[in-house]
TIMI-2910 file (N, C-alpha, C, CB; in pm, 1 decimal, decimal comma, always signed):
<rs>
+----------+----------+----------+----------+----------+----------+----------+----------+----------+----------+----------+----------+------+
!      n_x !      n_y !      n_z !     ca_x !     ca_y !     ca_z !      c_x !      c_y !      c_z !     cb_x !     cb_y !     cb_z ! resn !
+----------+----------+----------+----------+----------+----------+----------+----------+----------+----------+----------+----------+------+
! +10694,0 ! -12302,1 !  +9594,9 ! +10835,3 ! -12311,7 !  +9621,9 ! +10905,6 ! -12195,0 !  +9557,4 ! +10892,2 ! -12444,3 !  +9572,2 !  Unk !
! +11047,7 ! -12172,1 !  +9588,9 ! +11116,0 ! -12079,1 !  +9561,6 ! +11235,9 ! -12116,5 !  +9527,6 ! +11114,3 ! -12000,5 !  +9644,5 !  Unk !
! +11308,3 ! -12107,1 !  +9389,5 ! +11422,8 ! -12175,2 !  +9401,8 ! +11529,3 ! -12051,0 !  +9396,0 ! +11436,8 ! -12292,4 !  +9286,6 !  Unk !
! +11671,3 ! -12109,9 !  +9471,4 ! +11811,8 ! -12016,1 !  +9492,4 ! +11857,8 ! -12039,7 !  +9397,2 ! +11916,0 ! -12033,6 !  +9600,2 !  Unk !
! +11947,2 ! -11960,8 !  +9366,0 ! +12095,1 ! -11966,9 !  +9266,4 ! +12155,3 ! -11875,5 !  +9243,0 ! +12092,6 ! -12005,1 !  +9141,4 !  Unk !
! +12199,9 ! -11829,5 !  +9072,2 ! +12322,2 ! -11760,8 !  +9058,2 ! +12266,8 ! -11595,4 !  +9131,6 ! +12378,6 ! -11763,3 !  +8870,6 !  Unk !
! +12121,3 ! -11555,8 !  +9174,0 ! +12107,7 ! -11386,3 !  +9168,0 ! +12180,3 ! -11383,7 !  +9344,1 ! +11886,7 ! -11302,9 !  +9141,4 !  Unk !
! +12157,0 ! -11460,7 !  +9423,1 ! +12182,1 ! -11475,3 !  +9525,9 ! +12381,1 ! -11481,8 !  +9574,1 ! +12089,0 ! -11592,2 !  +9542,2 !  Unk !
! +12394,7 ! -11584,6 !  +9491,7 ! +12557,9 ! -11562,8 !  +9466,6 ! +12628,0 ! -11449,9 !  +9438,8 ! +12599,6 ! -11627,6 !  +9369,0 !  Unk !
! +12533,5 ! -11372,2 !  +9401,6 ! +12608,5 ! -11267,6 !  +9308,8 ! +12602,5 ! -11115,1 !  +9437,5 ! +12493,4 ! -11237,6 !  +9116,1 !  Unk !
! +12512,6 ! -11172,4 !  +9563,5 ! +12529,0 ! -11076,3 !  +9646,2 ! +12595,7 ! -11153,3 !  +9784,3 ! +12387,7 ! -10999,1 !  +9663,1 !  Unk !
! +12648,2 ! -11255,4 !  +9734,5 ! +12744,8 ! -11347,6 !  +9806,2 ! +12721,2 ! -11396,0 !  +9936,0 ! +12861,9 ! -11290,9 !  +9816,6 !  Unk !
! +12567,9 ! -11426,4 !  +9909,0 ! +12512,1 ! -11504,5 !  +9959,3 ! +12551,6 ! -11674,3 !  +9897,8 ! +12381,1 ! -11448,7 !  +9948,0 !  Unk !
! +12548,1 ! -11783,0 ! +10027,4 ! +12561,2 ! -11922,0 !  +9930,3 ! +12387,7 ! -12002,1 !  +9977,6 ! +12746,1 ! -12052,2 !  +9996,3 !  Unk !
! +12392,5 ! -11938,2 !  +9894,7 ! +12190,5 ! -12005,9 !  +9909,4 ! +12150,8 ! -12067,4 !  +9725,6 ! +12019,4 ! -11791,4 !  +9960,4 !  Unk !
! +12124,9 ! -12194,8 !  +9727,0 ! +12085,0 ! -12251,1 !  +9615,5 ! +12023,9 ! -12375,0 !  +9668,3 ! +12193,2 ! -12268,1 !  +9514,9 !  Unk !
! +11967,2 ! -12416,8 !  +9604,6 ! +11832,2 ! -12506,1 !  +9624,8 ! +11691,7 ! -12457,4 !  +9629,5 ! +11839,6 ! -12570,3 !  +9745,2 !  Unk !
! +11597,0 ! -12494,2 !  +9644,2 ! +11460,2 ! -12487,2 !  +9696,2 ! +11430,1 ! -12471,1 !  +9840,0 ! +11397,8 ! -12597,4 !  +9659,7 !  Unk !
! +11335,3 ! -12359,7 !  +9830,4 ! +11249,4 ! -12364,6 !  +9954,9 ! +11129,6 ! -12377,6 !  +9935,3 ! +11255,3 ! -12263,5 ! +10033,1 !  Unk !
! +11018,1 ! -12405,7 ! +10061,7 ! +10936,1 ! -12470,2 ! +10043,2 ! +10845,8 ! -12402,1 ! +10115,3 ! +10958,0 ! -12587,9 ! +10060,2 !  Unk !
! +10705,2 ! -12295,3 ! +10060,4 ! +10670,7 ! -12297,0 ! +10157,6 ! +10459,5 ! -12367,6 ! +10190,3 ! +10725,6 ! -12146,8 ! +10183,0 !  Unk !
! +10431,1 ! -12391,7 ! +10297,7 ! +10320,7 ! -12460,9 ! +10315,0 ! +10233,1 ! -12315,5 ! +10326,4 ! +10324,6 ! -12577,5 ! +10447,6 !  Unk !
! +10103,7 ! -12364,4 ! +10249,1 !  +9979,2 ! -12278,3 ! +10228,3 !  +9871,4 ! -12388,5 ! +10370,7 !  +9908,6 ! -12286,2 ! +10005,3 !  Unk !
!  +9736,5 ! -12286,1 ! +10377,5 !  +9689,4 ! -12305,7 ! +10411,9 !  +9573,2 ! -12200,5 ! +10476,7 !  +9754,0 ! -12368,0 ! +10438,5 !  Unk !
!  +9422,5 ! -12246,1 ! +10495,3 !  +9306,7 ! -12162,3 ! +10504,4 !  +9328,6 ! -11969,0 ! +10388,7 !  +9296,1 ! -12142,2 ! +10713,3 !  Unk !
!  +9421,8 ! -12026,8 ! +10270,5 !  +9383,1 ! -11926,4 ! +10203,5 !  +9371,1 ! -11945,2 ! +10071,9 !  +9452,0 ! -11834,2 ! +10225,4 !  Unk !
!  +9280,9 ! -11872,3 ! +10014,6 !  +9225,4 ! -11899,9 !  +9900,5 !  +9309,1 ! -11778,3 !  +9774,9 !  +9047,5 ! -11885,1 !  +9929,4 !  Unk !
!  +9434,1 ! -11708,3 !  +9855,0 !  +9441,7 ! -11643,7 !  +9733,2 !  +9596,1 ! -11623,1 !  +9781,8 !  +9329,6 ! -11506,4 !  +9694,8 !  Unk !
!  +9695,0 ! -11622,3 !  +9683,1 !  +9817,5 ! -11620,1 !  +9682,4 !  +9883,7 ! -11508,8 !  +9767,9 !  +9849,8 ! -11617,8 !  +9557,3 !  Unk !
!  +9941,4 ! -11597,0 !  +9899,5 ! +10040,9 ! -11526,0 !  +9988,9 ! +10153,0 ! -11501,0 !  +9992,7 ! +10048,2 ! -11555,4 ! +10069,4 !  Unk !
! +10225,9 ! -11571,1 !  +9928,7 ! +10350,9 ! -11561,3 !  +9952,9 ! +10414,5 ! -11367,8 !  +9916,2 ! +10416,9 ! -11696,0 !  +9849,0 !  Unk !
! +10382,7 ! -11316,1 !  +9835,7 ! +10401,7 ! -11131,5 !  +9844,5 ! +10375,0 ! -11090,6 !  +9991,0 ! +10271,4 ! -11031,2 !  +9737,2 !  Unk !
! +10278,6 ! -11135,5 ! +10027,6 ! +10217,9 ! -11081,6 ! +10165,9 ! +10328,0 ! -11121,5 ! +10243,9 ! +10067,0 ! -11145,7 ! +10222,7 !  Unk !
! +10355,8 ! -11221,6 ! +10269,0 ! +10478,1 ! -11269,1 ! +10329,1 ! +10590,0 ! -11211,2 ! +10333,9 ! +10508,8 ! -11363,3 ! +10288,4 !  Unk !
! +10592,9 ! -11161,5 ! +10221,1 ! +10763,3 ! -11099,4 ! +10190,6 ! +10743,9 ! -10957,6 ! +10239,3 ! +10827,8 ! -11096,0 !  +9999,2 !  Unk !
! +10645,0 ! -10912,0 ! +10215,3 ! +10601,0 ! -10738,4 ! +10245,5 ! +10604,8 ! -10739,6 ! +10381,1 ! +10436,6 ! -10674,5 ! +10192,9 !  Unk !
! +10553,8 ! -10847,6 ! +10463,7 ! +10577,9 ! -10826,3 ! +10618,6 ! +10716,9 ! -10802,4 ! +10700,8 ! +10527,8 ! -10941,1 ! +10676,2 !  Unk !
! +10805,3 ! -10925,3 ! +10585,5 ! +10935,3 ! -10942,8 ! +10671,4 ! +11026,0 ! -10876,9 ! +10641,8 ! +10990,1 ! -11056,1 ! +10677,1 !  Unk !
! +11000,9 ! -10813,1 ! +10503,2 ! +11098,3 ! -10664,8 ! +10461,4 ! +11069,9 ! -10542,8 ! +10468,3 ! +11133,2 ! -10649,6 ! +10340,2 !  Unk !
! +10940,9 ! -10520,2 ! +10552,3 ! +10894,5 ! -10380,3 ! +10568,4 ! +11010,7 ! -10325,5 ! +10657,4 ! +10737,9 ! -10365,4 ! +10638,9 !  Unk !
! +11044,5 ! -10227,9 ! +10589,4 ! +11165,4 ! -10133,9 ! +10632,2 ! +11139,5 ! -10047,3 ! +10784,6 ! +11186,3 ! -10013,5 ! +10498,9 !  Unk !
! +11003,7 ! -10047,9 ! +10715,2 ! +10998,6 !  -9964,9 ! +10886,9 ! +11035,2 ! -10044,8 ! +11007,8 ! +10837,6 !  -9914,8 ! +10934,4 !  Unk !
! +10919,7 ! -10165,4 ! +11007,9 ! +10962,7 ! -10252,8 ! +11102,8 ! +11082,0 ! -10291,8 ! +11121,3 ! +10910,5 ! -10342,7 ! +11095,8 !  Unk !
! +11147,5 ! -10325,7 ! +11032,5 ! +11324,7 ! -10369,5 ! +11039,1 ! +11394,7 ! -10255,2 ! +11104,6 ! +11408,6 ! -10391,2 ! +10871,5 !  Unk !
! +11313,5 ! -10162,5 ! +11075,0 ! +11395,5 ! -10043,5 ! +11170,9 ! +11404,3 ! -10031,8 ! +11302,7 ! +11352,5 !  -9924,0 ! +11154,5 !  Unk !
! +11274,9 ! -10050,4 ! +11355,5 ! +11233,0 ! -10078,9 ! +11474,9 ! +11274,0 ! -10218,3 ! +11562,7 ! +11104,8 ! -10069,7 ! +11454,5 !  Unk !
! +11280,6 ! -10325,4 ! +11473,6 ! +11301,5 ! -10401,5 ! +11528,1 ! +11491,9 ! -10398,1 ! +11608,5 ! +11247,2 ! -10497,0 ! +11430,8 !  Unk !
! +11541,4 ! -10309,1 ! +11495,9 ! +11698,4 ! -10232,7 ! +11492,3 ! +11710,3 ! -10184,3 ! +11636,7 ! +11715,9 ! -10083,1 ! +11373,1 !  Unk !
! +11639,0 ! -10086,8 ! +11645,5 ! +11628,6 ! -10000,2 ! +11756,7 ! +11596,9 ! -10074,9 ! +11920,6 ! +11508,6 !  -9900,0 ! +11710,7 !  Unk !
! +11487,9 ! -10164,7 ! +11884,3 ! +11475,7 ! -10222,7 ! +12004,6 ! +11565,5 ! -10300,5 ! +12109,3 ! +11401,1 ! -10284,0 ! +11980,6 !  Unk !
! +11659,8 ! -10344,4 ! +11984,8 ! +11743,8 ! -10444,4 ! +12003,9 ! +11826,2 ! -10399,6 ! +12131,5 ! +11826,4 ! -10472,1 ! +11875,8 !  Unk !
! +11862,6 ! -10235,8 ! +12068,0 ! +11896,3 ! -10172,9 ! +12165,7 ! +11880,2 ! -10174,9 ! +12301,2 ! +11873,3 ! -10100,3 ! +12142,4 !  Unk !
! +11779,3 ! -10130,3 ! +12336,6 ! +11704,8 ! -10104,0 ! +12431,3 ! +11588,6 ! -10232,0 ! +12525,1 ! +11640,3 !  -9996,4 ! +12360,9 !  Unk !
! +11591,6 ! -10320,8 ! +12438,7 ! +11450,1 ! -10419,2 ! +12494,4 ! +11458,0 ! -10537,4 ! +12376,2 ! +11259,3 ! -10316,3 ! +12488,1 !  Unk !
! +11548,5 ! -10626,4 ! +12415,0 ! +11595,7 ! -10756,6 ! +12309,9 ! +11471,9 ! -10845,5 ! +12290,7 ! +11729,4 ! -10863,6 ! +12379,0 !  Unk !
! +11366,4 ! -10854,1 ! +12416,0 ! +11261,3 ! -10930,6 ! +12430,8 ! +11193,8 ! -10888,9 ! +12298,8 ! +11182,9 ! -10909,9 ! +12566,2 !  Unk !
! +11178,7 ! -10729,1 ! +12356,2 ! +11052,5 ! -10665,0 ! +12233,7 ! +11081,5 ! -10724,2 ! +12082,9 ! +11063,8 ! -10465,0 ! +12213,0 !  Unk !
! +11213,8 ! -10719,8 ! +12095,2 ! +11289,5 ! -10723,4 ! +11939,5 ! +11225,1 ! -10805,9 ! +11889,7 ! +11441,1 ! -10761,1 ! +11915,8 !  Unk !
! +11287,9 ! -10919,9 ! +11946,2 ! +11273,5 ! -11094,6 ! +11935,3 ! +11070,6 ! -11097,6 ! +11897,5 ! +11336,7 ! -11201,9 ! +12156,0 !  Unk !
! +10998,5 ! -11030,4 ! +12022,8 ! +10846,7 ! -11061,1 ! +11976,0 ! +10839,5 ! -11039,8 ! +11847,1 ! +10735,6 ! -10978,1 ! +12039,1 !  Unk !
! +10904,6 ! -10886,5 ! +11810,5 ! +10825,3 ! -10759,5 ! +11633,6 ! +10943,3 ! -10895,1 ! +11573,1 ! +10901,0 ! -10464,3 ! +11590,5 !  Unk !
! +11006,1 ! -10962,8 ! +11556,2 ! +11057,6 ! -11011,4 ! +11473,8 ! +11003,6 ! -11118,0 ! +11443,5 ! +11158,7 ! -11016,4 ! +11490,7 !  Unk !
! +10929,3 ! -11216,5 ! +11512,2 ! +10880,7 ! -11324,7 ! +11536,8 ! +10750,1 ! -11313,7 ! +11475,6 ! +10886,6 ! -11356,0 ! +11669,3 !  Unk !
! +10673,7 ! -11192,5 ! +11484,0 ! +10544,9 ! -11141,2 ! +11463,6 ! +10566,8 ! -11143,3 ! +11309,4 ! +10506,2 ! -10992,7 ! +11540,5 !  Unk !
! +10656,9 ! -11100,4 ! +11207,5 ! +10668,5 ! -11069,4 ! +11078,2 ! +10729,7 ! -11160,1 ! +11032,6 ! +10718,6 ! -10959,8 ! +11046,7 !  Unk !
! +10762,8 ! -11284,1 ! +11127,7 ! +10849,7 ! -11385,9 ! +11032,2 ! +10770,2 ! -11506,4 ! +10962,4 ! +10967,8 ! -11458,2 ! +11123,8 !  Unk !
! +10835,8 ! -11486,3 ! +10808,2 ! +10756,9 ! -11599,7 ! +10766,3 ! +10796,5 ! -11767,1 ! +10806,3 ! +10757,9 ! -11582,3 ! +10617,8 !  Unk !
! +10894,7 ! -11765,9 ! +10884,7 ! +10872,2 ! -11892,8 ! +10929,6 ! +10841,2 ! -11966,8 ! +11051,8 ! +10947,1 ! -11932,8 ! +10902,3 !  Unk !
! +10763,0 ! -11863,0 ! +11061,6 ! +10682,8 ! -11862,5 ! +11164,2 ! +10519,7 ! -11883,1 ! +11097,0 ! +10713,2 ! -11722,2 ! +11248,6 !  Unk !
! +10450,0 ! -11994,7 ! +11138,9 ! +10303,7 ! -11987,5 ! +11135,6 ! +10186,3 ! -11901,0 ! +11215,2 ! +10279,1 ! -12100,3 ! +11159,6 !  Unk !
! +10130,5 ! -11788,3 ! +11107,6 ! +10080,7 ! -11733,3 ! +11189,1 !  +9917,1 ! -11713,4 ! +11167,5 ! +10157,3 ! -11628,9 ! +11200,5 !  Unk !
!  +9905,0 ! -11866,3 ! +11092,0 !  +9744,1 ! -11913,1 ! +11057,4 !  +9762,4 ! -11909,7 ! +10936,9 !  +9609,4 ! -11824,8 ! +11101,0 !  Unk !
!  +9812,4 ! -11933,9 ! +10820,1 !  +9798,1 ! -11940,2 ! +10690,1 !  +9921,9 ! -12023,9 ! +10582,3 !  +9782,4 ! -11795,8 ! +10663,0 !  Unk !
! +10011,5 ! -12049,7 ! +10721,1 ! +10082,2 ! -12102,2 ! +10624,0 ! +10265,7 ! -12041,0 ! +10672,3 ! +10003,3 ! -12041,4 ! +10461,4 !  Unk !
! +10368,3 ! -12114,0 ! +10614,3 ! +10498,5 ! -12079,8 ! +10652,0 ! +10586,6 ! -12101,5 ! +10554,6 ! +10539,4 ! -12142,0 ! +10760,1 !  Unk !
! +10721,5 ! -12103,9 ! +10578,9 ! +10813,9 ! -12116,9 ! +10498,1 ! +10911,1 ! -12205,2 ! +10635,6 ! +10865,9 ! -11956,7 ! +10418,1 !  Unk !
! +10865,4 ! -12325,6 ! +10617,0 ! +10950,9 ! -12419,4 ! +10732,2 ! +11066,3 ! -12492,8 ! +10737,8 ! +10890,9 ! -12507,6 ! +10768,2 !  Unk !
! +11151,0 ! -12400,5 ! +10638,2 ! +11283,4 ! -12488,0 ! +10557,6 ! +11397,8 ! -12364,2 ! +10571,0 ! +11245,5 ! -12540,8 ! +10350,8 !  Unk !
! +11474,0 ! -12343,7 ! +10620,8 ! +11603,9 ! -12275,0 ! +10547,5 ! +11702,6 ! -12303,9 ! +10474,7 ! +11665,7 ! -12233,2 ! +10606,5 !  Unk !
! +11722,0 ! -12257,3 ! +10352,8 ! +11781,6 ! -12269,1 ! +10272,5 ! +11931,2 ! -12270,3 ! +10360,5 ! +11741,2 ! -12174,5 ! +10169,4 !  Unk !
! +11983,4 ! -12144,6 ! +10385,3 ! +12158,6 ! -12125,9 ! +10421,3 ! +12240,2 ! -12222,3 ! +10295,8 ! +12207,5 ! -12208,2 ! +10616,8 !  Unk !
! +12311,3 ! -12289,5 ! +10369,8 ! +12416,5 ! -12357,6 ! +10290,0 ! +12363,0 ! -12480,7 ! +10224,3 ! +12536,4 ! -12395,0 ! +10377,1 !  Unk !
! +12257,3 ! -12511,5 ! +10258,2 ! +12215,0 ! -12651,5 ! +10218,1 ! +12130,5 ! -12630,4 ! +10084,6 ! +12122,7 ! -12729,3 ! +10341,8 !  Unk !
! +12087,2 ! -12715,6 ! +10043,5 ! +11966,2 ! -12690,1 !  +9893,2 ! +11861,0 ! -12714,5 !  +9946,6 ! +11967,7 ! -12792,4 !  +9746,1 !  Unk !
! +11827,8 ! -12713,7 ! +10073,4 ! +11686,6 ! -12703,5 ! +10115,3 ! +11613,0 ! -12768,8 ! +10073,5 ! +11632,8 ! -12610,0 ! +10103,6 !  Unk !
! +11466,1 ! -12794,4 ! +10153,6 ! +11372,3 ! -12895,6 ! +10096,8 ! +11411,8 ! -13008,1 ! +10141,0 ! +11360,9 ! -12903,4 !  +9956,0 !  Unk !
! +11544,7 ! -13050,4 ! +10181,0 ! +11555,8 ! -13246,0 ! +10142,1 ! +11607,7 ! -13250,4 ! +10048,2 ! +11427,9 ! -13349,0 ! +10111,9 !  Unk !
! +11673,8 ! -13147,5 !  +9986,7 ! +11742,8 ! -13202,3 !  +9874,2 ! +11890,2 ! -13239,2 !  +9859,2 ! +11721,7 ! -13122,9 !  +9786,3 !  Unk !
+----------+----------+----------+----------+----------+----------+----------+----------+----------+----------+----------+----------+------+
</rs>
């Protein structure tokens, strides 16, 4: 899990609570891997650009790097936003 609060506020974001995310068929800690996919700059760039030009493409390269999306190992199946996430 991952919990929100004051660092998030402070870029005025309103995200506090827990998120949650589910493991699975891996034996060694993903969640970095996760984050490195969906903030790789390049891709965010691209995915920028496409938007432009080919919304489909976008939507796939975005879908492809999202962690809440299952893509055999596991997700993050909760959004935080305004709520405290989790069920809480």
């Amino acid at each position: 899990y991952r919990a929100y609060g004051p660092a998030l506020q402070k870029r005025g974001e309103r995200g506090f609570g827990y998120d949650l995310f589910t493991k699975y068929n891996a034996t060694e800690p993903i969640l970095e891997s996760l984050y490195a996919e969906e903030l790789d700059k390049e891709k965010r760039a691209r995915i920028a650009e496409l938007k432009k030009t080919d919304p489909k493409a976008a939507a796939e390269l975005q879908n492809a790097i999202s962690y809440h999306i299952d893509h055999g190992y596991g997700m993050d199946c909760y959004a935080v936003g305004p709520t405290l996430g989790c069920g809480t």
